[in-house]
C-alpha positions in Angstrom: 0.0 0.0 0.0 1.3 3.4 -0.9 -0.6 6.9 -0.1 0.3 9.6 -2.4 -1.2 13.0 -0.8 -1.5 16.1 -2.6 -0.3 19.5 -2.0 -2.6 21.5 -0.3 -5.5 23.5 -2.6 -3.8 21.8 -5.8 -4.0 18.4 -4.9 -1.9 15.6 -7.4 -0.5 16.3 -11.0 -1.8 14.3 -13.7 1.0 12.3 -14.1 0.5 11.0 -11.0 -3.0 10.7 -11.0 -2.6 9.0 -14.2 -0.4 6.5 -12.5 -2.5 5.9 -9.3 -4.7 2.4 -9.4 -7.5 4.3 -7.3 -7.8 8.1 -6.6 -9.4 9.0 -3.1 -10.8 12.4 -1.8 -11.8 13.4 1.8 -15.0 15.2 1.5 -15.2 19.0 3.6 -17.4 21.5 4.2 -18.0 24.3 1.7 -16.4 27.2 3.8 -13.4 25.1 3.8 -10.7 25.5 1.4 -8.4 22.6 1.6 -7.1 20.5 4.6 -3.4 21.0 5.3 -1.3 17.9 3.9 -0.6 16.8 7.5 -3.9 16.7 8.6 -5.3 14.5 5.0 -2.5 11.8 5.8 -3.9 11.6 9.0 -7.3 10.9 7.9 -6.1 8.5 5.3 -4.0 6.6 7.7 -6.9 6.1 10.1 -9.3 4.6 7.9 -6.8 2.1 6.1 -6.1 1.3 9.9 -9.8 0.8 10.8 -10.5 -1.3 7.6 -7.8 -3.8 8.2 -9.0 -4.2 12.0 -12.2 -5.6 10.6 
């Protein structure tokens, strides 16, 4: 398993989307302009830890 996180507001070229088997998004609230890299790995990490728990 390998995350690839996007830069904040811009998110991944297409050349590395393009090489990515599946492309995931955190969803946020309107008023919100992007979450800060740290903060989207974090999210990321936890689910892929909760889904191999089950």
């Amino acid at each position: 398993l390998l995350l690839v996180i996007g830069s904040e507001g811009k998110g991944l070229s297409r050349l590395v989307q393009e090489n990515c088997d599946a492309i995931l998004s955190i969803p946020i609230a309107k008023e919100t302009e992007s979450l800060n890299a740290g903060i989207a790995a974090s999210v990321a990490l936890y689910e892929v830890a909760k889904a191999r728990l089950k």
